[in-house]
Structure formats: structure tokens, C-alpha cells
VOLUM-799732 format. One record per residue (C-alpha): residue number from 1; residue in one letter; x negated, y negated, z negated. Coordinates in nm, 2 decimals. Layout:
BEGIN
atom num: NUM	residuo: A	u: X	v: Y	w: Z
...
***
This chain:
BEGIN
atom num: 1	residuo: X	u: 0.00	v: 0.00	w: 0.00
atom num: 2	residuo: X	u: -0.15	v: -0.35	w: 0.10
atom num: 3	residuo: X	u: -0.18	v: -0.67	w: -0.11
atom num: 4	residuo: X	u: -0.06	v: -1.01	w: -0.05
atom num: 5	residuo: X	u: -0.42	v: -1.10	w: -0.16
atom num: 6	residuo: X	u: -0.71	v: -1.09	w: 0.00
atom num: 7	residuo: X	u: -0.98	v: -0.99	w: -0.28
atom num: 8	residuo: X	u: -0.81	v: -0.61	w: -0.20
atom num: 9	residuo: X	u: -0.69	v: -0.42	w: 0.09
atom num: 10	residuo: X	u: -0.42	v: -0.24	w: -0.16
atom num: 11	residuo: X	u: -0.24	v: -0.20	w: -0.45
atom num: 12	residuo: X	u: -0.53	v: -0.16	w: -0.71
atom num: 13	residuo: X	u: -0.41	v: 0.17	w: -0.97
atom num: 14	residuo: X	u: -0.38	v: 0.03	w: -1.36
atom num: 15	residuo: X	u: -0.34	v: 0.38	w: -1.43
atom num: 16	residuo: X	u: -0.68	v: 0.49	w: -1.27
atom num: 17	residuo: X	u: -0.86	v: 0.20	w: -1.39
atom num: 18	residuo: X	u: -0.75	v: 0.26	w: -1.78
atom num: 19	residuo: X	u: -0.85	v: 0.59	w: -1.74
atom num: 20	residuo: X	u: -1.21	v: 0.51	w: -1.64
atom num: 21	residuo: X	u: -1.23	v: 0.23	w: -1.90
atom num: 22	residuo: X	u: -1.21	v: 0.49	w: -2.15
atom num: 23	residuo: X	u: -1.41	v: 0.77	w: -1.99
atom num: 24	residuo: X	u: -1.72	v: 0.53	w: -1.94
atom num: 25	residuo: X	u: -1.61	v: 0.37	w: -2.32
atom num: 26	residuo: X	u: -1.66	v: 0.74	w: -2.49
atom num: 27	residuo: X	u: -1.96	v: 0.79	w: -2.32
atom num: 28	residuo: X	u: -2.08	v: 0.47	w: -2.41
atom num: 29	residuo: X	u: -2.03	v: 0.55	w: -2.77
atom num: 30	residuo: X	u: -2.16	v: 0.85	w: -2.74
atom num: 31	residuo: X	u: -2.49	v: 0.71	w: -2.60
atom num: 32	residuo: X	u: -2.49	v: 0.50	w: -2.84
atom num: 33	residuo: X	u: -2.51	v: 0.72	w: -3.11
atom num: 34	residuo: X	u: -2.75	v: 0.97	w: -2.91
atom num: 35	residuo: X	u: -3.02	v: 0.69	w: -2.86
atom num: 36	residuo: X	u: -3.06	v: 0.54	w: -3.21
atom num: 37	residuo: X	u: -3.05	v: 0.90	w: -3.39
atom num: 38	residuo: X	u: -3.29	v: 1.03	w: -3.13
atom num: 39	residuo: X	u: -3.45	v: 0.70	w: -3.07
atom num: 40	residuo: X	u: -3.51	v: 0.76	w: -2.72
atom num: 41	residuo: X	u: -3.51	v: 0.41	w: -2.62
atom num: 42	residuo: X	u: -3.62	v: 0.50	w: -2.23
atom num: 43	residuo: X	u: -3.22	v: 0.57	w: -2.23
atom num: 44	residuo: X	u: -3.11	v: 0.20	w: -2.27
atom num: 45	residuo: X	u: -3.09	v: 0.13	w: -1.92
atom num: 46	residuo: X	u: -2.83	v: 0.40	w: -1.89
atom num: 47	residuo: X	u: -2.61	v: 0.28	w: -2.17
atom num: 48	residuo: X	u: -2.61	v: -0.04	w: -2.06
atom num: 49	residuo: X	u: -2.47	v: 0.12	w: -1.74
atom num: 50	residuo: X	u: -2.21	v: 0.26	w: -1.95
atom num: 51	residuo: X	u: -2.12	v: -0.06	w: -2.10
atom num: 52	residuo: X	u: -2.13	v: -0.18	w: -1.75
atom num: 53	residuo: X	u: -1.88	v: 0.07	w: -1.65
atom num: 54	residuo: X	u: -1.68	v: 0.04	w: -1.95
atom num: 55	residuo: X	u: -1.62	v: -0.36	w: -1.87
atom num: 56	residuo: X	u: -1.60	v: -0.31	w: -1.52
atom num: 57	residuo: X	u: -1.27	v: -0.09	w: -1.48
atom num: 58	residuo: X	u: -1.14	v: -0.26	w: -1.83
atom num: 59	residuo: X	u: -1.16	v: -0.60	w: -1.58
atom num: 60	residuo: X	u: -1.01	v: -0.37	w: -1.31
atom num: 61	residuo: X	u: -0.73	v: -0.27	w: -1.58
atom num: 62	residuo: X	u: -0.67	v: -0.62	w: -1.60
atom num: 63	residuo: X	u: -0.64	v: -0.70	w: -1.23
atom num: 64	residuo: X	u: -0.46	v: -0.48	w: -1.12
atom num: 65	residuo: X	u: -0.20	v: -0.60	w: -1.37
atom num: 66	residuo: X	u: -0.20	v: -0.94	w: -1.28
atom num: 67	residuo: X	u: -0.06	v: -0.79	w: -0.89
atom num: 68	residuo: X	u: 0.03	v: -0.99	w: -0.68
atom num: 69	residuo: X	u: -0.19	v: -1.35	w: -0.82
atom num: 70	residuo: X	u: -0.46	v: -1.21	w: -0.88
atom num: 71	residuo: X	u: -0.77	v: -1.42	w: -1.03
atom num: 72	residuo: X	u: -1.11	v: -1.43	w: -0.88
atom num: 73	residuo: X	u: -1.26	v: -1.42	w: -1.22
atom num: 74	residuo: X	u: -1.16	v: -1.10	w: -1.33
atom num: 75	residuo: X	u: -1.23	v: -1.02	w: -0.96
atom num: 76	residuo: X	u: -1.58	v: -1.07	w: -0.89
atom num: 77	residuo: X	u: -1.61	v: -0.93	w: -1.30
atom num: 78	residuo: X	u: -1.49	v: -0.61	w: -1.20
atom num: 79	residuo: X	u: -1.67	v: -0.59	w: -0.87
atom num: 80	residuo: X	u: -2.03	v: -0.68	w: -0.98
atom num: 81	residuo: X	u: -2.00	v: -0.49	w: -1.33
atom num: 82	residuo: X	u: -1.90	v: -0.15	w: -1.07
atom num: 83	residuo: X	u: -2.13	v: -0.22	w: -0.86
atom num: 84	residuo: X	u: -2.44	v: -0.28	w: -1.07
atom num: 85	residuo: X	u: -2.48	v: 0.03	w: -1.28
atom num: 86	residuo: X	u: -2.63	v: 0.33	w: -1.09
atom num: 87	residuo: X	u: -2.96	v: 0.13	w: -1.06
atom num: 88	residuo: X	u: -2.97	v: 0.12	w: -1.44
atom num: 89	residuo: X	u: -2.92	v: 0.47	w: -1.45
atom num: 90	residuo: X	u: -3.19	v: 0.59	w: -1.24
atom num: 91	residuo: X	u: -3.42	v: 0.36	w: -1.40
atom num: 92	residuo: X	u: -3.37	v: 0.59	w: -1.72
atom num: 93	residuo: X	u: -3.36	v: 0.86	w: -1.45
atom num: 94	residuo: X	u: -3.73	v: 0.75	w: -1.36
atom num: 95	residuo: X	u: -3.83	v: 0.74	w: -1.73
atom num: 96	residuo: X	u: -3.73	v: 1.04	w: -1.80
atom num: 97	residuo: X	u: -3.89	v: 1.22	w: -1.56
atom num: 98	residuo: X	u: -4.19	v: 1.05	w: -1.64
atom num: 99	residuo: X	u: -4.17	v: 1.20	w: -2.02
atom num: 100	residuo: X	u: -4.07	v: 1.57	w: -1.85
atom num: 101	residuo: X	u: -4.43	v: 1.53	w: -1.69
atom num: 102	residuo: X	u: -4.59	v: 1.51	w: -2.02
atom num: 103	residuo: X	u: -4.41	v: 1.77	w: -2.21
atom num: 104	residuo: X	u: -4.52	v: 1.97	w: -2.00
atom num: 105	residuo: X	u: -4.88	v: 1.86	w: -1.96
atom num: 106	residuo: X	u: -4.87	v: 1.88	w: -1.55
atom num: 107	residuo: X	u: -4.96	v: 1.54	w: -1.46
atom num: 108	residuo: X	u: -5.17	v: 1.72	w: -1.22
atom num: 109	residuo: X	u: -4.85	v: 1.84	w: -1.02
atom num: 110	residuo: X	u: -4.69	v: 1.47	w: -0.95
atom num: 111	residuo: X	u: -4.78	v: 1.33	w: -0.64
atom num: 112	residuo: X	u: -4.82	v: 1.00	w: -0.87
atom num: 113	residuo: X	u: -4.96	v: 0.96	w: -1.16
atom num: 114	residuo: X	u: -4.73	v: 0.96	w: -1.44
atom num: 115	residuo: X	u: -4.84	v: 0.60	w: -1.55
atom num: 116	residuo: X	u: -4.80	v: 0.45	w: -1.23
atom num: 117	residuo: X	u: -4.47	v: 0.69	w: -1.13
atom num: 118	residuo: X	u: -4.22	v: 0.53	w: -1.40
atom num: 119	residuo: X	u: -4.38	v: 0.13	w: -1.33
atom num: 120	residuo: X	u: -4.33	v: 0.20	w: -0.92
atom num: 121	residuo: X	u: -4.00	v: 0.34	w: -0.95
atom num: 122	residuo: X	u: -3.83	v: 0.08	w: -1.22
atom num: 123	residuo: X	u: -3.98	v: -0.21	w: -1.04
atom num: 124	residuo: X	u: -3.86	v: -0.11	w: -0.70
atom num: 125	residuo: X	u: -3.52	v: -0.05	w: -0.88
atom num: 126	residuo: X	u: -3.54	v: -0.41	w: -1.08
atom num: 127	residuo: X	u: -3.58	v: -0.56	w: -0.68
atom num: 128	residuo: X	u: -3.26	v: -0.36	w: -0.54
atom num: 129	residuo: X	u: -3.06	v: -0.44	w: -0.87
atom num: 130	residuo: X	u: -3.10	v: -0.79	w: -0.83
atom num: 131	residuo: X	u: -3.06	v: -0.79	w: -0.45
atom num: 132	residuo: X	u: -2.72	v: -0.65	w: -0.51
atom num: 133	residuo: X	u: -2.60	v: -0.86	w: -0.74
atom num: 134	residuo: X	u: -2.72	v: -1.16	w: -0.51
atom num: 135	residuo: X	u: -2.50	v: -1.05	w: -0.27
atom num: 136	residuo: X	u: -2.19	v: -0.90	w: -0.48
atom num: 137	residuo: X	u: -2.21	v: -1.30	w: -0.61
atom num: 138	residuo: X	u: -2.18	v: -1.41	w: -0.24
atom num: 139	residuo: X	u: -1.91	v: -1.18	w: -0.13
atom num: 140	residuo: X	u: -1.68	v: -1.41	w: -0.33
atom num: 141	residuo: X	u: -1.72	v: -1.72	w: -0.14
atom num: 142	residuo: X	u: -1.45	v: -1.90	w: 0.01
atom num: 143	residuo: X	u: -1.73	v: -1.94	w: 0.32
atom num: 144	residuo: X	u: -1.71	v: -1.71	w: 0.59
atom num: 145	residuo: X	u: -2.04	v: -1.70	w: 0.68
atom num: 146	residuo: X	u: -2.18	v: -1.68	w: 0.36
atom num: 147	residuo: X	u: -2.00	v: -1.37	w: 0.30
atom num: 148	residuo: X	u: -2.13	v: -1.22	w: 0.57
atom num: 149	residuo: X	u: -2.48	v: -1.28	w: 0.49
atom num: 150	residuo: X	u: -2.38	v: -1.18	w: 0.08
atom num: 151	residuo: X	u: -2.20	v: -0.85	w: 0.27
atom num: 152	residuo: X	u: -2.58	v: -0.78	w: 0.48
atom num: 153	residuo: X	u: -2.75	v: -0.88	w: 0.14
atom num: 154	residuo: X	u: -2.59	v: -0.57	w: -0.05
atom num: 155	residuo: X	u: -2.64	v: -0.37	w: 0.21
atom num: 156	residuo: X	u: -3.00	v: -0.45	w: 0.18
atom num: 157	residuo: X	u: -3.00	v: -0.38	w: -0.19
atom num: 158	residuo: X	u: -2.84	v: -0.03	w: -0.16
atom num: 159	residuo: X	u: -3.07	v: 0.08	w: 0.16
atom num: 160	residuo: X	u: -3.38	v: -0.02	w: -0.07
atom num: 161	residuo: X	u: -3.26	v: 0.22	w: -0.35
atom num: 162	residuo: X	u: -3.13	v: 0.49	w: -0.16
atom num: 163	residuo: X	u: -3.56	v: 0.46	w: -0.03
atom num: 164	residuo: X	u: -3.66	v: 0.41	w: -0.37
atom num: 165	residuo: X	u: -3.42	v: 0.75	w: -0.50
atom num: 166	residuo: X	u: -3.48	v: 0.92	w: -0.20
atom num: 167	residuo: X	u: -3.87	v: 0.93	w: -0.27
atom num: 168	residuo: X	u: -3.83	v: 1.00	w: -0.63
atom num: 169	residuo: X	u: -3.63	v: 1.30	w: -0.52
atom num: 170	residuo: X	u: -3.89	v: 1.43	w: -0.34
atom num: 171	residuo: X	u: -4.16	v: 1.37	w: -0.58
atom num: 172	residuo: X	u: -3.97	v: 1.56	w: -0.83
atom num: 173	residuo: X	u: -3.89	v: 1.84	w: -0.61
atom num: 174	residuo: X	u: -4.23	v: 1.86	w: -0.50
atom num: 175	residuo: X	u: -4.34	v: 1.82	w: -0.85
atom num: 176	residuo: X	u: -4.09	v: 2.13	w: -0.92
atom num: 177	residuo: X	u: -4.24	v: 2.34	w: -0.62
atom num: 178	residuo: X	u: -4.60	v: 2.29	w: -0.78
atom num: 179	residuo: X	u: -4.55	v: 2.36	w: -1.12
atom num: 180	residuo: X	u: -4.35	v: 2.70	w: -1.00
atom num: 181	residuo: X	u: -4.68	v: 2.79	w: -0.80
atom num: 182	residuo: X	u: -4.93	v: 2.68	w: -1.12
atom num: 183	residuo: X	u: -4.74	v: 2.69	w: -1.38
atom num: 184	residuo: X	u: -4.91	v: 2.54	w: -1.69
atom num: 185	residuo: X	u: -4.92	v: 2.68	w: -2.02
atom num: 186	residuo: X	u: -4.63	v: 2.44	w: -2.16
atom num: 187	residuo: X	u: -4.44	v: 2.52	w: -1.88
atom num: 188	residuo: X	u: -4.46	v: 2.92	w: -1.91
atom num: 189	residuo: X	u: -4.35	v: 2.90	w: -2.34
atom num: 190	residuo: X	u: -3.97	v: 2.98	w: -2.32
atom num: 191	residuo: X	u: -3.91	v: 2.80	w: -2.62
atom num: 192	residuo: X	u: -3.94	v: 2.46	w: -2.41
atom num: 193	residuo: X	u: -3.62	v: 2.44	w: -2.26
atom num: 194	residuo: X	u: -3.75	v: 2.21	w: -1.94
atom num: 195	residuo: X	u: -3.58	v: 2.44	w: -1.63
atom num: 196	residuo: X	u: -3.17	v: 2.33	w: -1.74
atom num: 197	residuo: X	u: -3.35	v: 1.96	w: -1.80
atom num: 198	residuo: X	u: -3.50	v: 1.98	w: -1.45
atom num: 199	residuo: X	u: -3.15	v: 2.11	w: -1.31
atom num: 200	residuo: X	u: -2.94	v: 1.86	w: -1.47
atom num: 201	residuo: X	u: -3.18	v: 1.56	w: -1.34
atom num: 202	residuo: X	u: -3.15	v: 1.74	w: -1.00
atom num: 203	residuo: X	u: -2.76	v: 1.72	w: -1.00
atom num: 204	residuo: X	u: -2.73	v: 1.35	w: -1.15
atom num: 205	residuo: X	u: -3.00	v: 1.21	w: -0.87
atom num: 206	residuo: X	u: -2.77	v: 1.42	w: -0.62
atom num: 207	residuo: X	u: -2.46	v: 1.25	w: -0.75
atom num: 208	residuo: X	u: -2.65	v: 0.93	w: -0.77
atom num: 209	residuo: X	u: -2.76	v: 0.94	w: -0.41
atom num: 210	residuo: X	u: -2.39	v: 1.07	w: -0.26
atom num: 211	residuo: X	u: -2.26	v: 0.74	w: -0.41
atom num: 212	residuo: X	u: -2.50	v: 0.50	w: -0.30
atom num: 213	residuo: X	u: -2.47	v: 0.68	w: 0.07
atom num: 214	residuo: X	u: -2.10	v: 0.62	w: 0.01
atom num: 215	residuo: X	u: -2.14	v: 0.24	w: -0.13
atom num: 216	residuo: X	u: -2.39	v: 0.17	w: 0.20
atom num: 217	residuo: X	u: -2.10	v: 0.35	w: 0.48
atom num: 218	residuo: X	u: -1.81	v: 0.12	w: 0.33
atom num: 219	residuo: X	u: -2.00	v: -0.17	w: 0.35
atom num: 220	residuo: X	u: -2.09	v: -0.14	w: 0.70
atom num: 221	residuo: X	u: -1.71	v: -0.07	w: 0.78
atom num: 222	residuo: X	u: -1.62	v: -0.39	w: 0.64
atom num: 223	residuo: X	u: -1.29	v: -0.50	w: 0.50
atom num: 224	residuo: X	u: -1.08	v: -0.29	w: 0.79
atom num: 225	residuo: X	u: -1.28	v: 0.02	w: 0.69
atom num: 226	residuo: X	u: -1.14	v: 0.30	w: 0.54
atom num: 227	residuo: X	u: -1.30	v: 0.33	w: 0.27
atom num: 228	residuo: X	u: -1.26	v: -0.03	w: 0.14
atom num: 229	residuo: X	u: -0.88	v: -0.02	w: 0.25
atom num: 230	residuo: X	u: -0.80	v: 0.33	w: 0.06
atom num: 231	residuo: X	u: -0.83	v: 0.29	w: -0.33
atom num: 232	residuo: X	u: -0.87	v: 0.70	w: -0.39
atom num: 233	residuo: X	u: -1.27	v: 0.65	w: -0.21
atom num: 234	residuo: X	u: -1.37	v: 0.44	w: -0.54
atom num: 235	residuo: X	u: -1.30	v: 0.66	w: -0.77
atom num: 236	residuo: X	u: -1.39	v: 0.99	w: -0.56
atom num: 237	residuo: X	u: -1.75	v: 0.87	w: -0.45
atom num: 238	residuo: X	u: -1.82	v: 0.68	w: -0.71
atom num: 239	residuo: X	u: -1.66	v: 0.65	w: -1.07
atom num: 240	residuo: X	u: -1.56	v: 1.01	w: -1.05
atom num: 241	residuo: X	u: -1.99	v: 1.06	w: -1.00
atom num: 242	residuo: X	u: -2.07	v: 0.85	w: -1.25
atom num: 243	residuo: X	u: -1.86	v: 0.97	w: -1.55
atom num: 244	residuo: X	u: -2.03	v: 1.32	w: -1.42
atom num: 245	residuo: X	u: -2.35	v: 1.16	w: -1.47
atom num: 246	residuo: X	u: -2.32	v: 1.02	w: -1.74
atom num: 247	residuo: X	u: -2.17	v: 1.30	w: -1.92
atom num: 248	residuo: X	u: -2.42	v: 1.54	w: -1.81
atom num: 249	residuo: X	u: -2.68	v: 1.31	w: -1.98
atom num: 250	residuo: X	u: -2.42	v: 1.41	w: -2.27
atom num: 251	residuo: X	u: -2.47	v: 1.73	w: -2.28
atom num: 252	residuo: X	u: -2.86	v: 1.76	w: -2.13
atom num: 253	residuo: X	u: -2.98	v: 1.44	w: -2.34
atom num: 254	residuo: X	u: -3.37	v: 1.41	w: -2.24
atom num: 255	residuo: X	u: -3.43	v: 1.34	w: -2.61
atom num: 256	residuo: X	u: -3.42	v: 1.74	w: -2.60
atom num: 257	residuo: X	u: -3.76	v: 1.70	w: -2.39
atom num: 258	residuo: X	u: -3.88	v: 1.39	w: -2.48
atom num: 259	residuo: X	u: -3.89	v: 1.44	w: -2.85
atom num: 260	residuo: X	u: -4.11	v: 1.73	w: -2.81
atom num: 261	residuo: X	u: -4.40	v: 1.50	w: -2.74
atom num: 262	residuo: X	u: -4.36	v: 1.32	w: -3.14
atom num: 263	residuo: X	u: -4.16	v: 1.65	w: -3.33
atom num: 264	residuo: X	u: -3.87	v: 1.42	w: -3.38
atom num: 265	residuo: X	u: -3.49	v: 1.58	w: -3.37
atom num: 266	residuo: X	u: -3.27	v: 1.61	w: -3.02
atom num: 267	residuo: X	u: -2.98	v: 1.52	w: -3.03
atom num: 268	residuo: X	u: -2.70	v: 1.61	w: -2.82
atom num: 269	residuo: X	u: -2.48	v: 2.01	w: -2.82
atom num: 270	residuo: X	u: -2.79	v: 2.13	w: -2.95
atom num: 271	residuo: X	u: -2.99	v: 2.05	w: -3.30
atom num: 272	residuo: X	u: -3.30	v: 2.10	w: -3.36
atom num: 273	residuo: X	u: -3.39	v: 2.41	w: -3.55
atom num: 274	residuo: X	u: -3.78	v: 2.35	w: -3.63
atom num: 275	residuo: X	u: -4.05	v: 2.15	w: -3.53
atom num: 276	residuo: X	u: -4.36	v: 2.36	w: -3.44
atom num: 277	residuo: X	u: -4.68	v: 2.25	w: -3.42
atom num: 278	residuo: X	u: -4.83	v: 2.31	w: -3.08
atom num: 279	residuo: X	u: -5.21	v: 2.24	w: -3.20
atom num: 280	residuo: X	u: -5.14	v: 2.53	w: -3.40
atom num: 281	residuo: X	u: -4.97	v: 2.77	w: -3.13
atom num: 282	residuo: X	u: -5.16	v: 3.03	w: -3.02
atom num: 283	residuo: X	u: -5.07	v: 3.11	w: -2.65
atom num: 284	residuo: X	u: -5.22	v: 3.43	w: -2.60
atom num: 285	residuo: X	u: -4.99	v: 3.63	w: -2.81
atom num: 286	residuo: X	u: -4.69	v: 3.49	w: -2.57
atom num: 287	residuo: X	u: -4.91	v: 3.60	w: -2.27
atom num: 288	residuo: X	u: -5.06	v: 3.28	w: -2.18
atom num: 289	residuo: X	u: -5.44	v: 3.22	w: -2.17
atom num: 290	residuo: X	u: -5.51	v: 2.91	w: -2.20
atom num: 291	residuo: X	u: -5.53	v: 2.66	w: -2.51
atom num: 292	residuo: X	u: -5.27	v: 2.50	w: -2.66
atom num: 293	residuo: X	u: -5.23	v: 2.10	w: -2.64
atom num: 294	residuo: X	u: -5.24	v: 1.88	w: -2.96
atom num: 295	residuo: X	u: -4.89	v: 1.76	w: -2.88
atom num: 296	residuo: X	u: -4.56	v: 1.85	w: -3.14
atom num: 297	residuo: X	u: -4.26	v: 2.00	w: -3.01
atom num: 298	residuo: X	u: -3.93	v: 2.07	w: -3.10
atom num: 299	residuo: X	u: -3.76	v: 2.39	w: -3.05
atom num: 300	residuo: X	u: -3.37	v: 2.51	w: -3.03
atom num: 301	residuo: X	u: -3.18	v: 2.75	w: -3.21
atom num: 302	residuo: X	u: -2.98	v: 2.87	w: -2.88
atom num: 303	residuo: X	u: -3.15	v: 3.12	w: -2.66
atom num: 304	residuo: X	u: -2.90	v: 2.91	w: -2.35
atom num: 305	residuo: X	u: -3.13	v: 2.64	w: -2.38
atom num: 306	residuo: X	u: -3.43	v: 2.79	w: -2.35
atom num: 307	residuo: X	u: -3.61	v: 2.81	w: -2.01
***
């Protein structure tokens, strides 16, 4: 069904948007909680995400219930704040991978170091993140032509971090293939759990990348498109993604990985059972020769985290 106005191409759903207002405000709580008990602070980017989320269909909610006179406020709140957050969550993506590296002392299996990988990645992330919201603020003009050039702007912005993602994908699965071929001795003790951690950041870069493929085709249709005329498209290729994302982070918290590097507790559907000492692990008597690092590490009390 089509609008009178001309900020939408339809009948925007108060329904679908409450709905996602409280998905992405329960995950936001939830992170909340996860990152000050586990203190995992690499993780901020993707809460703010899910505040972003949160505020963004909450404006939505608030829209769509001011049909037909809509305000451009509200609008251009809702627009930018759904627009915005994937980039925050691949920056903790990036980070996270970067701590997966040294739990499992394989820096020698990234194709970049580990101290440049995270700085590369978040920078080149910081760049499309503000070139997007350059442009989502020009889309709103009253002048034609500066929409247009706010519509190429975004375009931009998403082209450069489907780059950016598409190269951290690779790296990682190359990373992946490596460490399969030589493993290291980290990588080979089962009571590191780092193969459903590797999975799970697989699936949320997938998702990730399926909606910024998604957000790149409907901006090239332009305002007759499809996509931008059809409401359901928002919420399949791209809320719908990002509540997966962000509740797989829920349930595979990389505090589960991360902490192993300090001994502190994970958080998440798994505790902590003990903290071992790795200086004082002896490999051989697991069947790995080779010595152990001086790093701590925590391990779980379910065998269905293990690797």
C-alpha cells in the first residue's frame, strides 16, 4: 500500500517495527550485562549497534504512527539509526577475531599480523561508517540534486565495507584453512572451545555481508525499486539478519575465547567451571608435543562447547 508521503513508498508496519524495537532492546540489555561481567570491552561497538537498533525501529514505531503526516525528524532518525549499525558490528567482529588469533597462539597463520589486522580493519570501517551517514544526512534534502549525490555517497559507503568484509572473510577463512593444515598446540587441546567460536563468526560475517549486498541492490534501484517500495525486504535482508547476529553473539559471546588469554569468567549459556593455568599444562599427556604457552585460560563444564 503506498503513502501520501514521499519519505516512503508504503504504509510503514507499527506492528513490525515494535517488534524489532524490542528484539534489538533485549539484546541490548543483554549485552549490556555480558560486557561489564565479562569485561570484554572489544564488544562495545556492537552494543552500541544494539542501541542503534533499539532507537532506530522505536523512531520507526513512532512513524509509522503518525501515517499519513509524517515528520522528517523522526524520519531521517529512523533511517540513519537502521542504517548505521552493521559497521559497528563488524568492527567488534574484527576485534574479536583479532583475540581468536591469540588464544590460539597462531599469529603465524593470518595473512596479517594480528596487531595491524584489527587497526586495518576498524579504520577502514570508521571511513565507510562515516561515508554512510554523510549521505543517509543528504538523502533528506529538499534538493534534488543533492539527494542524488547523498543516494551515490551511501552507495559509496556500503561498496567500501562490503571490500573491507569481503577481505576480512577471506583472511579468516584462510586463516581457518592454515591452522586446520598446522594446527598449533592451543588449537589441538579440546578444552578450548574455538571451532563453534570460529563457526558462529563465519555465520554472523555471512549474515552481515547478505545485508549490505541487499542495502547496495536497493540503493541502486532507487525509489521505484522493489526493494525500497516493498516494506517485507527491510525486515527480511536486514533487521531479520541482524537480531540473528546479534543474538548469536548471545549465545557464542567471544568473552568465552577472549577471557582465556587473562583467566577471567565467560559469560554467556555457559559459565566457567575453572580456570587452568596453561604455563602449567603439560601437553604431551593430551598427545601434543610441544610446550605449553604462559597464557591462562578458562575452560567449560559442557563437553558441546568444546572443540
Amino acid at each position: 500500500m503506498t503513502s501520501d508521503s514521499s519519505y516512503y513508498q508504503y504504509t510503514p508496519s507499527v506492528a513490525a517495527a515494535l517488534i524489532f524495537a524490542i528484539l534489538f532492546g533485549y539484546s541490548s540489555l543483554h549485552h549490556t550485562y555480558q560486557l561489564f561481567r565479562s569485561r570484554s570491552w572489544f564488544m562495545i561497538p556492537l552494543l552500541l549497534g544494539c542501541f542503534c537498533e533499539t532507537g532506530g525501529f522505536a523512531a520507526r514505531t513512532i512513524s509509522a504512527n503518525q501515517s499519513p503526516d509524517y515528520s522528517l525528524g523522526v524520519y531521517i532518525v529512523q533511517e540513519l539509526l537502521i542504517l548505521v549499525p552493521p559497521i559497528l558490528f563488524a568492527a567488534s567482529i574484527y576485534m574479536t577475531f583479532g583475540y581468536y588469533i591469540l588464544v590460539l597462539d597462531a599469529e603465524e597463520h593470518s595473512l596479517i599480523r594480528e596487531s595491524y589486522l584489527t587497526k586495518i580493519f576498524v579504520i577502514g570501517d570508521i571511513i565507510a561508517f562515516l561515508t554512510q551517514a554523510t549521505g543517509a544526512s543528504m538523502l533528506t534534502s529538499k534538493n534534488g540534486n543533492t539527494q542524488k549525490t547523498g543516494k551515490y555517497i551511501v552507495i559509496g559507503g556500503l561498496v567500501l565495507q562490503l571490500v573491507f568484509f569481503g577481505f576480512f572473510m577471506f583472511c579468516s577463512i584462510l586463516f581457518h584453512a592454515r591452522l586446520h593444515s598446522r594446527p598449533t598446540p592451543r588449537s589441538m587441546y579440546n578444552r578450548i572451545p574455538w571451532r563453534t567460536h570460529i563457526y558462529a563468526l563465519y555465520t554472523v560475517s555471512i549474515l552481515i555481508m547478505i545485508r549490505s549486498v541487499f542495502r547496495v541492490v536497493e540503493y541502486i534501484q532507487g525509489e521505484d525499486g522493489y526493494s525500497l517500495s516493498h516494506e517485507w525486504c527491510l525486515y527480511a535482508f536486514d533487521a531479520g539478519l541482524m537480531v540473528c547476529v546479534v543474538f548469536i553473539f548471545i549465545l557464542k559471546h567471544p568473552s568465552q575465547m577472549r577471557n582465556i588469554l587473562n583467566g577471567r569468567k565467560a559469560v554467556g549459556i555457559f559459565r566457567a567451571k575453572e580456570v587452568v593455568n596453561m604455563r602449567e599444562l603439560d601437553f604431551d599427556k593430551v598427545g601434543i608435543t610441544a610446550s605449553a604457552s604462559h597464557q591462562r585460560g578458562v575452560s567449560y563444564e559442557s563437553h558441546t562447547v568444546m572443540a
